[in-house]
N, C-alpha and C positions, 0 to 999 in steps of 0.2 A: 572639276572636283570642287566640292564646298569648301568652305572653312572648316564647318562641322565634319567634314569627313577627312579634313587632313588633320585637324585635332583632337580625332580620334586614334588614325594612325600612328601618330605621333604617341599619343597613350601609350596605346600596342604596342608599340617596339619599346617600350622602358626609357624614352625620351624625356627627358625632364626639361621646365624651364631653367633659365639660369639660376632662379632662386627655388629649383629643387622640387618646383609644384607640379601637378596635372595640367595639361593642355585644354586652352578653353578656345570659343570662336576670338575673344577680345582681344588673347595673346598672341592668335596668327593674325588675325588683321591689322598690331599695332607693328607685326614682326614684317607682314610685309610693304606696310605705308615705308616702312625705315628704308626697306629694298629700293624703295623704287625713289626716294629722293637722294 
């Protein structure tokens, strides 16, 4: 799955970031670098 298509999904289901915005690629890639250290 892309970035673009999990932060779309995200969109979709009414997911917001923490600060209440739309999901972009910048936000899952910085959501998942956090993940992984």
């Amino acid at each position: 799955m892309t970035l673009r298509a999990i932060a779309d999904e995200l969109n979709a289901r009414g997911i917001q970031t923490r600060r209440g915005a739309n999901w972009h690629v910048s936000n899952v890639r910085n959501l998942l670098e956090r993940l992984e250290s």
